[in-house]
N, C-alpha and C positions, 0 to 999 in steps of 0.2 A: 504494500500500500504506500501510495506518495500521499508524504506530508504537506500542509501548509508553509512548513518551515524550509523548507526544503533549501531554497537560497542559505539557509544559515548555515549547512552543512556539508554545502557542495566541496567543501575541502579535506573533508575527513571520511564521509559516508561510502556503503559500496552502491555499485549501478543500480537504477531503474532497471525495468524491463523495457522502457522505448531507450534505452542506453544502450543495450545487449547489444543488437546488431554493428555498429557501427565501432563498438568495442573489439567485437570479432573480429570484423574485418581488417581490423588494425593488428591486431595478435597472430592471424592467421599470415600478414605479409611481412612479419617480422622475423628477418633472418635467423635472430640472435636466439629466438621464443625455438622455430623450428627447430633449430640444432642443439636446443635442448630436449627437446622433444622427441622427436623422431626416433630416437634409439628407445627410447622409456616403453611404447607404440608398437614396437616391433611386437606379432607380426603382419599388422595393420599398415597397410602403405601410408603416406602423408595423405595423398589425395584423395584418399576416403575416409580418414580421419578429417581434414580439414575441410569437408564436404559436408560432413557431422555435424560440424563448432557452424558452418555457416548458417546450418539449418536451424541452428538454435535458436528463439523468438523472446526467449524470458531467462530469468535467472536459472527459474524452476524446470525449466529445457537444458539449461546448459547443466544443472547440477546433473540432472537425471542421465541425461545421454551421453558428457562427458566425462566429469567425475566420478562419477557413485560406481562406471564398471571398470573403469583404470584402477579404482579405490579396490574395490572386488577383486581383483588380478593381485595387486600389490599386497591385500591381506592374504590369501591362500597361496603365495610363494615367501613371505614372510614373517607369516606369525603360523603359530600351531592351533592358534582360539583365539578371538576376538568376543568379549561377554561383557555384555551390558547390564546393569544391576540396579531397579527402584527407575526407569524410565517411562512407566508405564502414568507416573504422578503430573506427566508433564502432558497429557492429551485435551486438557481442559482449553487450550487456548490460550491459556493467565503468561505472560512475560517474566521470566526470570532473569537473573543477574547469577549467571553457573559460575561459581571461583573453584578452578583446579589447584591441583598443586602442578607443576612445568617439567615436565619429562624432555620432550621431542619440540624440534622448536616449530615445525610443520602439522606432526603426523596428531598432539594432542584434540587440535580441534577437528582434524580432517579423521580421524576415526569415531569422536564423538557424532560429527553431522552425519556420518555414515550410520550407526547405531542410531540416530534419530528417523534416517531414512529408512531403515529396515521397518521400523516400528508403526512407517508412517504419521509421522508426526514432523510438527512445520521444523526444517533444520533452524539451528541457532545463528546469528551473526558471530563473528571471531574480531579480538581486538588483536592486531598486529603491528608490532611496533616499523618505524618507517624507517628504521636504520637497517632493517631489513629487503628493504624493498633496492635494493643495489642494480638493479635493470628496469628500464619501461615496463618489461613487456612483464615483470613479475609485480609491478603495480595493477596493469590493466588486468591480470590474472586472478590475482584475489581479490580484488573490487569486484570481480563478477563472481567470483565464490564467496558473496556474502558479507565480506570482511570491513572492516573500519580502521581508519589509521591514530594510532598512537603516535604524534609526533616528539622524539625524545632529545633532538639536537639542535633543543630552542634555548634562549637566553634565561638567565637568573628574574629578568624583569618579564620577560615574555609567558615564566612558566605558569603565572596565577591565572591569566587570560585564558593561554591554553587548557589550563587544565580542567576551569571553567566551561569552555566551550565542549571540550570532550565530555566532562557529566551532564552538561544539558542535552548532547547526543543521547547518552544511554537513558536517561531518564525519558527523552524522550522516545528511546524507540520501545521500551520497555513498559513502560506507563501510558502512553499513546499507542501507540501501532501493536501491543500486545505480542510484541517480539521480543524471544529470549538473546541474549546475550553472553559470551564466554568471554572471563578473561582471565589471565592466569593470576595466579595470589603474588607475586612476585616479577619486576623486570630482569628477564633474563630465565635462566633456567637455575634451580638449585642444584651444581654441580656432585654435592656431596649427599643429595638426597635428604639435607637435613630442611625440611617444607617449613619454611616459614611466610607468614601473609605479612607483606610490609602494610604498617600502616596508612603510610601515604594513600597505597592504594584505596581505602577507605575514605580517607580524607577526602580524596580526588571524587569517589562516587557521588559525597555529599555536599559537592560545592552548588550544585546548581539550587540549593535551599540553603544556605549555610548557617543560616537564622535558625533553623530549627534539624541539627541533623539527625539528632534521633528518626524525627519520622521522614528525613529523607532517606535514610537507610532503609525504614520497614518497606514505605512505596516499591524498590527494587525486588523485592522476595527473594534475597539473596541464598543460594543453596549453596552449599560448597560439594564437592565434586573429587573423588580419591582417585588418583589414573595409576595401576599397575602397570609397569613390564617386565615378565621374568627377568629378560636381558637389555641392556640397553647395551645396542650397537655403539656408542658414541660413548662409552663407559673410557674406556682408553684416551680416546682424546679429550676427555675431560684429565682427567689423571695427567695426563702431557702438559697442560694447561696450564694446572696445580704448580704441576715443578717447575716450566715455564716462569710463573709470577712468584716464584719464591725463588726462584735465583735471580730473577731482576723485575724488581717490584715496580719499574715504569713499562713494563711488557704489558702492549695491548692485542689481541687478538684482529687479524687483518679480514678488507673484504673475503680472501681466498678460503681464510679458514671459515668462516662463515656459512660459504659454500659447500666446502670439504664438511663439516657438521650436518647441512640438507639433507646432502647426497647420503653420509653415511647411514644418518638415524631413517630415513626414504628405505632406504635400499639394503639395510641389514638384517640379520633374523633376529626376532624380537619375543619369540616364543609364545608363551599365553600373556592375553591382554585381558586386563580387567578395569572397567570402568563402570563407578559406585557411587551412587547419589547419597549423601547424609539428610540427617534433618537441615530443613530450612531455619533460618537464625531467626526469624522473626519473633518465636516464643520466648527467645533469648533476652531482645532486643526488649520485649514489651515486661519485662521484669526490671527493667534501669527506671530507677527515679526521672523524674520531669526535671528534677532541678542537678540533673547529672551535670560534670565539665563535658566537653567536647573530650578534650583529650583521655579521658576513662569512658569517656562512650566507644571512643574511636580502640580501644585496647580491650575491654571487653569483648566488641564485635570480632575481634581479630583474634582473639584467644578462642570462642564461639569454631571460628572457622577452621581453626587448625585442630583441635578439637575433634572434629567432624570429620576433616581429612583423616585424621591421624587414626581415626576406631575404624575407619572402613576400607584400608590400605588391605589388599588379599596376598598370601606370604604362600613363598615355597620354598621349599627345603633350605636353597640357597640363601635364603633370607637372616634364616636361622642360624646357619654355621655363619654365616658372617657377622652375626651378633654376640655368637658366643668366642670368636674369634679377638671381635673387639676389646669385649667384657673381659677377657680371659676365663669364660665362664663355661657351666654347663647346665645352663638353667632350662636350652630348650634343646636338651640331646637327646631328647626322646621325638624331635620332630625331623629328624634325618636319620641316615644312614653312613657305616663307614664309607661305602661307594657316594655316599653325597659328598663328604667329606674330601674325598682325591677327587673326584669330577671337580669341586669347586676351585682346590687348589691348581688342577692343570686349565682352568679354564682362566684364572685370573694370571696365572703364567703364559699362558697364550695370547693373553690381551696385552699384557706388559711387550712380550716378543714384537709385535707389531707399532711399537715406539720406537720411532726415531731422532732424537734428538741427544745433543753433546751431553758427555756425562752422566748419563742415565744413572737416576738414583733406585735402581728394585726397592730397597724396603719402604722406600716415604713412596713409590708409586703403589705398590702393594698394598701399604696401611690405605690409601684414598679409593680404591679400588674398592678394599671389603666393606669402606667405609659408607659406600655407595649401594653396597647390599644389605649394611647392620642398619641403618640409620633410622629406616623405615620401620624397624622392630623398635629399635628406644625409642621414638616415637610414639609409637602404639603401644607398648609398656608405660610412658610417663603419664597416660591418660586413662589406665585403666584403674 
């Protein structure tokens, strides 16, 4: 549905459906889009793929016909299960505000809107930040899959405006147009699996009322959202990462590797996927005094969410040995196996093997590694 508002949002919002077309046609003559493309497509020629995208008339065409069976292909050569859990609460229509915790810097929302699809239920919009958007043709891309731009490489003076503008986006798409919304609890990904919800983010949802943000928060029906992956392909290059910025702590991560992270977390095996609705905070929320600060509202709600994440994280073997691993402990050896035991050890050795960079440190790569399969357990231990 187009809004009234629409002018206010032409800078951040994804396409219309009378935008599709003319979007396409731009995507489809773009060299740079194809030759990323075309190999992913195999064994699909260009020209009946890009015969597809042209036929597309709406968003809800192009999700359907392009997406959702690329997406199809990509889970059944890369995961072993993909399961969705507590989905069935969102067919009413009502707009939520979904906060995950940040696995995959692509594939978290593009497997959710997949699992919405399945379900048949409206897919969700996706907030993306726009320092990711590093080509045209991957701007004009996720604009048409839904998405809205987080802009992050704005000035100290410019960020209150922005960030303004961006909650009066969600609020309104959410509260008006009855459109749900995903955004991750954190900018960036939490490397070390330790999920925490920055505040700000909170902050940011409640600027568009800022007089009152208790009840700008309830209006969103914020849910928070636990996203499992047995494996995270991109386990390694986080670990690289780690050591990277602890041997020179002005070390920033480049477009390339950016890229290299897509590709890998896209295109690696990721084993069983589980994705878990918690309760919605609102019962939370309506338990705060009236005469609460802001800043205990805003920590509450954030405690609320992590909370939520944190009970409905789903664990397997590997989870366990790497908690007890951390701990030095044996509190959950009744939930593996010796063979879980060397499978985990030769597999976080495998992942190390595939780093390359000067000086390689094995045991602080190692330690960030199991740290990235324990984390998730002390987590869901601190909340029980």
């Amino acid at each position: 549905m187009e809004t009234n508002n629409k002018q206010n949002f032409d800078d951040i919002r994804p396409f219309y459906d009378t935008e599709v077309p003319s979007a396409i046609r731009s995507l489809v003559n773009d060299f740079y889009f194809r030759r990323a493309v075309e190999p992913l497509i195999k064994p699909i020629e260009w020209e009946m793929f890009s015969g597809a995208m042209t036929a597309c008339k709406s968003v809800y065409d192009f999700q359907r016909t392009i997406i959702y069976p690329f997406m199809k292909q990509l889970i059944a050569k890369t995961t072993s299960e993909l399961t969705g859990i507590g989905f069935d609460d969102f067919k009413n229509g009502v707009g939520h505000v979904f906060i995950s915790n940040h696995r995959d810097i692509v594939l978290d929302a593009a497997f959710l809107n997949i699992l919405f699809f399945d379900k048949e239920i409206n897919t969700s919009e996706i907030a993306i930040g726009d320092n990711l958007l590093i080509y045209p043709w991957i701007t004009e891309l996720v604009r048409l899959n839904k998405s809205f731009l987080v802009k992050r490489g704005v000035s100290v003076r410019e960020m209150l405006n922005t960030s303004k503008h961006l909650s009066e986006y969600i609020h309104d798409t959410v509260a008006n147009r009855n459109q749900s919304v995903w955004i991750a609890q954190r900018e960036g990904r939490a490397k070390d699996s330790d999920d925490k919800t920055q505040t700000g983010l909170l902050k940011m949802l409640s600027l568009y009322n800022s007089a009152k943000p208790l009840e700008a928060l309830k209006m969103l029906n914020i849910t928070p959202l636990s996203i499992t992956y047995e494996f995270d392909p991109c386990d390694y290059l986080k670990a690289q990462e780690y050591q990277l910025k602890r041997d020179n702590p002005e070390y920033k991560k480049s477009q390339a590797d950016d890229i290299e992270n897509m590709r890998t977390g896209i295109l690696g095996f990721k084993g069983k996927v589980f994705f878990k609705f918690g309760n919605p905070i609102n019962d939370k929320l309506s338990q705060i005094d009236a005469d609460t600060n802001r800043t205990q509202i805003m920590e509450i709600a954030t405690h609320a969410i992590d909370t939520e994440i944190y009970k409905n994280y789903v664990f397997f073997p590997i989870n366990y040995v790497a908690y007890d691993l951390m701990e030095n402990s044996t509190r959950f050896s009744d939930k593996y196996t010796e063979e879980d035991k060397i499978f985990f050890n030769n597999y976080i050795n495998g992942q190390i093997e595939k780093i390359g960079i000067p000086n390689k440190d094995h045991g602080f790569l190692r330690e960030k590694l199991i740290e990235m399969y324990g984390n998730t357990v002390k987590n869901f231990v601190s909340v029980k």
